[in-house]
C-alpha positions, 0 to 999 in steps of 0.5 A: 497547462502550468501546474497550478492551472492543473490544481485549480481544475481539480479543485473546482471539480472537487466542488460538483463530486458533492453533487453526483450520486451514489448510483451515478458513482458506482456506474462509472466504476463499473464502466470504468471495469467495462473499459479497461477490457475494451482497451487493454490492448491500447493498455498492453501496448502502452505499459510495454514502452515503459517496460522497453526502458527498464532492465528486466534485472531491475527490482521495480520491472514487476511493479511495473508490468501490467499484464491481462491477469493483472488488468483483470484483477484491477477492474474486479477490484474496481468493481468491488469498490462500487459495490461496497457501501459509501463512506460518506454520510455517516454518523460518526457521534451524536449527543443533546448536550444539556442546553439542548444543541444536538451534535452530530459527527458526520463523515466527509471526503478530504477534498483533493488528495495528492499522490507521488507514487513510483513504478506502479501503475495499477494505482492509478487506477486504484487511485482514482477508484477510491477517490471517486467513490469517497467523494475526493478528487485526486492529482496523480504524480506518477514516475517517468518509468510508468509514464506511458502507461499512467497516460494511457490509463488516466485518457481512459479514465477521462472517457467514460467520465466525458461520458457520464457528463462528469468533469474529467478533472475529477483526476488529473496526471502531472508530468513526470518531472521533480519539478512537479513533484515540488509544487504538489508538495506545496500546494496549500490550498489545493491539495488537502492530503498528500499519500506518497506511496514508493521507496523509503528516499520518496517517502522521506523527501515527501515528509522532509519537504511537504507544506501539505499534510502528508500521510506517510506509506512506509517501506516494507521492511519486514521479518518473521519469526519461526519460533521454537513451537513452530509447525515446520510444514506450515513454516515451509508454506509461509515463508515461501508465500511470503517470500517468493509471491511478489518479490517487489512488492512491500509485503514480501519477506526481507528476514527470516529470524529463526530460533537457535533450537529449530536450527536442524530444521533450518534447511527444510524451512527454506528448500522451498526458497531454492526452487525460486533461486531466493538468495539467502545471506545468512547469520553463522549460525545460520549459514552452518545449518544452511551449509550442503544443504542449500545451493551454494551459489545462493548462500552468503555470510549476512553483514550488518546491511544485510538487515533492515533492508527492503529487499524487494528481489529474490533475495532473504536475510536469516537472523539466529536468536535464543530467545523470543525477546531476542525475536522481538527486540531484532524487529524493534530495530530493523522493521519499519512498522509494516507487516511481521509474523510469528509461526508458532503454536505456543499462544503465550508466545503468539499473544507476546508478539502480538502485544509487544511488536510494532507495526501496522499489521501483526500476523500469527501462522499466516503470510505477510502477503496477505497486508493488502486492502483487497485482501482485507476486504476493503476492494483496494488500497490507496496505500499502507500507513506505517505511522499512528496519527490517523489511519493505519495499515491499508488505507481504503475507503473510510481511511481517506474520509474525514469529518465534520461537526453539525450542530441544530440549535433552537436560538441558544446563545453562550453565557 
């Protein structure tokens, strides 16, 4: 089947999701839940020939690897999307303008949404569960190295939909070549919205390349700050999680920036780190505070690509500053808009941050782990939004809506 024939399948079947239910959706969610237990074998099994062409040394292996937990956590997350209340239908504004015509801002889905995503195949099934409860059809590109694994998931899918009687072609996968990647970039009049969710070189060929309109899933360049009034047990405790949790994924930790009279207390900070062998390139000031009392083979003098840098590996920058103007204006340089974090216990100072930093999501004495739409209540995600035009931060549900106007009149006519 060509590409375009693909298109024009979803997009008719985008057409009959007006016509399914709330109950009908939420069943086949929960089936869906039901199904990945039945056939997590043929699950494992598909996922481990994708992981047999990967290097186990490569940062992209535990995105890639599913295991029983993980499946377990995808379907009780799918459950938690067909629990939560419709997005669609809702009114958003309403006023009688003086001539009496009444107005009224409803939500509704985008149509087909279009996602290039790389080695993670935990959001087809995401994907597809936010999609459907939302009301969107959605084409998934996924990359070669979760191929067999996305194929798996997405035949699965398409049985409990057959079912259900529902059209299949509610999602459908494109093959795992750049050609197909090209045409969903230019398929106006299929895809309405297109999310890429990977590295930052996807992200960019996405926004440079794409006639569709795009929102944009930066890379997770992100920093936090121990500052002068921090709590340094709560310290250790944050930046470990924040660090050594998933190291692939785009909420970790990639620099640690410390204020020049914590120095002494530098070391205790990061002995966590050691235990998961985290590789630190450190400023000088830094790496003298570190010296004999970190493992030498893991401490390295920083050079200036060691910031700025999505590690997604065991592997940490340290940046030295005087002050919390410092602090602020080394994340105004080499964040992405992502996540960041101040361990403090002066409010001023927490509240400055707040104000001042630029990102999606602005944490004060808690993790950046936590920058995940099911952590935020929101069942799943379809990805975090880096940029300020439209949503922000994890995007669910009412992020993957839109809206329109309906209008009653009673014969008025425009002077």
């Amino acid at each position: 089947m060509t590409t375009k024939a693909i298109f024009e399948r979803v997009k008719a079947a985008s057409r009959e999701l007006a016509l399914i239910n709330e109950e009908v959706k939420n069943k086949v969610l929960n089936a869906v839940a039901d199904a990945i237990a039945v056939h997590q074998a043929e699950l494992l099994a598909a996922n481990a020939k994708d992981l047999s062409r990967m290097e186990r040394s490569n940062p992209l292996y535990d995105r890639l690897q599913l295991t029983e937990k993980r499946l377990a956590d995808i379907a009780s997350d799918m459950r938690h999307v067909a629990d939560l209340p419709t997005p669609l239908g809702k009114t958003l504004l309403e006023r009688t303008l003086p001539n009496g015509l009444r107005l009224r801002r409803v939500s509704v889905p985008f149509g087909v949404i279009g996602i290039i995503y790389e080695a993670r195949p935990n959001v087809s099934f995401d994907v597809f569960s936010l999609c459907f409860k939302s009301g969107n059809a959605c084409v998934l590109k996924g990359g070669r190295d979760a191929d067999d694994s996305n194929q798996a998931i997405v035949a699965l899918i398409h049985e409990v939909l057959q079912q259900f009687g529902i059209n299949p072609s509610v999602v459908e996968l494109l093959p795992a070549t750049h050609e197909a990647t090209g045409e969903m970039l230019g398929a106006v009049g299929y895809i309405d919205l297109c999310i890429p969710r990977g590295g930052k070189r996807l992200i960019e060929f996405v926004r440079d390349n794409a006639r569709v309109p795009v929102i944009e899933t930066g890379a997770g360049v992100v920093n936090t700050y121990f500052d002068a009034e921090g709590d340094l047990e709560m310290g250790r405790r944050i930046v470990n999680n924040a660090k050594t949790r998933r190291v692939s994924v785009c909420n970790a930790l990639d620099c640690l920036i410390v204020h020049q009279s914590r120095l002494a207390d530098l070391s205790q900070l990061c002995a966590p780190l050691a235990d998961s062998q985290v590789l630190i390139y450190a400023d000088e000031a830094a790496y003298n505070a570190l010296s004999g009392h970190y493992p030498t083979a893991l401490l390295q003098h920083a050079t200036d690509e060691s910031f700025g840098t999505e590690f997604m590996s065991y592997t940490m920058a340290i940046r030295t500053v005087a002050s919390l103007k410092e602090a602020i204006a080394h994340i105004t340089t080499y964040g992405s808009g992502h996540s960041e974090c101040i361990i403090t216990n002066d409010k001023v100072a927490a509240q400055t941050f707040q104000a001042q930093v630029d990102a999606a999501c602005v944490y004060v004495n808690a993790p950046t782990s936590f920058t995940d739409g099911g952590q935020f209540g929101m069942g799943a995600e379809i990805g975090i939004s880096t940029q300020k035009l439209g949503p922000r931060g994890p995007m669910a549900l009412d992020e993957i809506t839109t809206y329109k106007w309906l209008i009653e009149g009673e014969g008025q006519v425009r002077g």
